[in-house]
N, C-alpha and C positions, 0 to 999 in steps of 0.2 A: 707888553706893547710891541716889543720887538720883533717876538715870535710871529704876531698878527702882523705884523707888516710885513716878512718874510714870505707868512703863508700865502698873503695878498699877489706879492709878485710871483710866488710857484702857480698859481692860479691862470695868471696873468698868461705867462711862460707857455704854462700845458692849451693854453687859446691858442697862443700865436704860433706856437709851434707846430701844434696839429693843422693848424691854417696852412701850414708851409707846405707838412706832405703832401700836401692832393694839390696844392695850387700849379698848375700848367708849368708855370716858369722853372720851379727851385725843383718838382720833382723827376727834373730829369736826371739819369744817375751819373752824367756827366759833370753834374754841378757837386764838388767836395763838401763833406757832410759837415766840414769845420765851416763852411760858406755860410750853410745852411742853418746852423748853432750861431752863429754871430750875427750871423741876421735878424733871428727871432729874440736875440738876446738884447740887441740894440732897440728892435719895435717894440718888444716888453716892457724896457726901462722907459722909454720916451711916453709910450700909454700908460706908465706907471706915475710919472713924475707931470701929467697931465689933467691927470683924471683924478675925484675925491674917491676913496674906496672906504669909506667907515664900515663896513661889516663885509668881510668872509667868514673866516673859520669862527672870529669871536670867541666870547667869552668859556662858550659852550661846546670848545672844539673836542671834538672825538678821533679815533685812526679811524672809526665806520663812515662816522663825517667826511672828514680829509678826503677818502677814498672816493666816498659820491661825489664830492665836490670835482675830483679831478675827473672821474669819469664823465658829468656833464660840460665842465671845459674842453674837455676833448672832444665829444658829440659834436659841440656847438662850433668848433674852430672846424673840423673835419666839415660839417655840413658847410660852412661857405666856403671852404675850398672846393668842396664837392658840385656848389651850384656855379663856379667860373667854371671848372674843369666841364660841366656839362655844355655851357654857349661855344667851348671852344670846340669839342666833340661833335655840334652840329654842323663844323662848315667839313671836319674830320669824314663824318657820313656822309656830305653830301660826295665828296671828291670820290668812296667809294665807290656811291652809287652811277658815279659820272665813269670809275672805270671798268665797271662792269658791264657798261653798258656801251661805251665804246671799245672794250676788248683789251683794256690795260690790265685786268687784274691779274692776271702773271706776271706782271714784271714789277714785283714788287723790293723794295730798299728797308732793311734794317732800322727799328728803330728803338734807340738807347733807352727810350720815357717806357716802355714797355716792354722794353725786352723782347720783341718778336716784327715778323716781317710786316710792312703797312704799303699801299699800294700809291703809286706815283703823286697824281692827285689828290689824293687824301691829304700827301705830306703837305703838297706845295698848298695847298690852301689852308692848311692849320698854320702853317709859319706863316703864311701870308697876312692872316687873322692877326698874327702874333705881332706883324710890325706893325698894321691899322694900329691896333690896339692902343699899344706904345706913342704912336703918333698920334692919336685921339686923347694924351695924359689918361690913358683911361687908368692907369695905375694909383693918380691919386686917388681918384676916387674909390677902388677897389681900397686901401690903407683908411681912407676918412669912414668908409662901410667896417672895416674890422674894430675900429674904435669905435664909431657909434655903438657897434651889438654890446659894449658894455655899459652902456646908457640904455638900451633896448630890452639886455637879458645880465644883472645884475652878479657878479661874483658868484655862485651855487645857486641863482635862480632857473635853472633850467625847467622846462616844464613842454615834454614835447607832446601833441594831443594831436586829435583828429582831422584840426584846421592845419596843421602844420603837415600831415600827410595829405590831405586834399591839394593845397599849395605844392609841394611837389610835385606832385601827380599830373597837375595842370603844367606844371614846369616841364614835363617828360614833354606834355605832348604839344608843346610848344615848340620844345626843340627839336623833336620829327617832324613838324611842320616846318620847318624854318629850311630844313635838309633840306626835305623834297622840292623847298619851294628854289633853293639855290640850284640845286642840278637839272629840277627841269627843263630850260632852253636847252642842256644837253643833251637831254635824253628825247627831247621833242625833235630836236635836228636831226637823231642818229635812227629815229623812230620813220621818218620822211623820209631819210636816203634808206633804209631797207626796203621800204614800200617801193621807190623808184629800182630801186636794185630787183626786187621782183616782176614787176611790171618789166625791165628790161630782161631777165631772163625767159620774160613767155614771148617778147618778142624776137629778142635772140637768143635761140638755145645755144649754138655755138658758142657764146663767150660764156668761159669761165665767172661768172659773178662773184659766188664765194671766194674764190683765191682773192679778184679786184675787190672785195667789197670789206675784206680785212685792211688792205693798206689806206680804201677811201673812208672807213669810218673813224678809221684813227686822225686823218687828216681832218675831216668834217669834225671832230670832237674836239680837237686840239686850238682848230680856227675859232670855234665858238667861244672856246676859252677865252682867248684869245680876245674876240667881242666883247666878251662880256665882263670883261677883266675890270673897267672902269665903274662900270655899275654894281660890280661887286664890293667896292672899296663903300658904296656910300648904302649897301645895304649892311656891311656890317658894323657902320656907323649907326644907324639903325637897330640892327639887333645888342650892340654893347652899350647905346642908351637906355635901354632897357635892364642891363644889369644889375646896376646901384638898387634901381627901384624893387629888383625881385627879393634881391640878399636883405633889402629892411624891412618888405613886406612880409617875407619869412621869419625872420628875428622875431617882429612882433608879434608872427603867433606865437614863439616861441616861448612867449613871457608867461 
């Protein structure tokens, strides 16, 4: 009996801790790995001493078992870290999209979560995402979603099928929507002052427009920000109400 409750909490563990690698927050490599092992160590025990688990490995435990079993606890922890990391990724592209198109995308900053260079915008709206987030408690609820999916997708019940790749699927392109739909005001202002920046060079050839039309689209793209800054807090209020609901809609295919 011991053993089985042992295997319960390994099980347990390989969920929450695969949760942890892909989650936005802990998988930056700035956060120490001992942070990161005490954290899933503390949610494992608490979702442990919470929750009834009368069958994992059971009676009928094997290493070929064991082995599946961990391998579907990790699937299943990695998949809902992998659907936060993706809402958060959407405000990510939108910032892109907004400095490519206003002329930032050279000036890009370092970034630890990735190991590689990420462009101005991009950044400041992902952290930005990051503190709505936090201010919205959306955290508890991202915690009360990793404990339900062991109510939803039972100790080695994994079972991933066709409706659970359809549901992703819809997921991608939700969150290519979601981009586009955030940077637009930018790319529709910087779309208008080109057009006027042409129109002014047929009717003045002498001024230089390109040389003016770098420092006014950055200003034009910056200001909109800028505008838009407010309506972005209650649109991402908006799209991280929708979180909770995708991670249990998914689980449940996953049963």
């Amino acid at each position: 009996m011991t053993d089985v409750i042992w295997l319960n909490f390994l099980l347990i563990l390989t969920r929450v801790g695969s949760f942890f690698v892909t989650l936005p927050f802990t998988s930056y490599r700035g956060v120490p790995n001992l942070v990161k092992v005490f954290l899933a160590l503390v949610v494992s025990y608490l979702i442990f001493l919470s929750s009834d688990f009368s069958y994992a490995a059971g009676d009928s435990f094997t290493t070929m078992r064991m082995v599946l079993f961990l391998g579907g606890e990790t699937l299943t922890g990695l998949t809902i870290g992998f659907i936060v990391l993706l809402f958060f990724t959407a405000f990510r592209m939108a910032g892109q999209l907004a400095d490519v198109t206003i002329g930032l995308s050279m000036a890009g900053i370092f970034d630890p979560q990735f190991g590689s260079s990420v462009t101005l915008l991009s950044q400041f709206y992902y952290l930005f995402a990051m503190v709505i987030y936090f201010t919205l408690n959306g955290h508890h609820y991202l915690f009360l979603a990793l404990a339900r999916s062991f109510e939803l997708i039972p100790l080695g019940g994994l079972s991933f099928n066709d409706v659970t790749v359809r549901m992703l699927l819809e997921l991608f392109y939700y969150i290519w929507a979601m981009s586009f739909q955030i940077a637009a005001p930018i790319v529709a202002a910087i779309l208008i002052t080109d057009i006027a920046l042409g129109l002014i060079s047929e009717t003045v050839p002498q001024l230089h427009v390109f040389l003016e039309g770098l420092t006014l689209k950055v200003f034009v793209g910056l200001f909109v920000v800028y505008l838009t800054l407010p309506f972005m807090s209650l649109v991402m209020e908006e799209i991280f109400g929708s979180l909770y609901t995708n991670i249990i809609n998914i689980m449940e295919s996953m049963t």
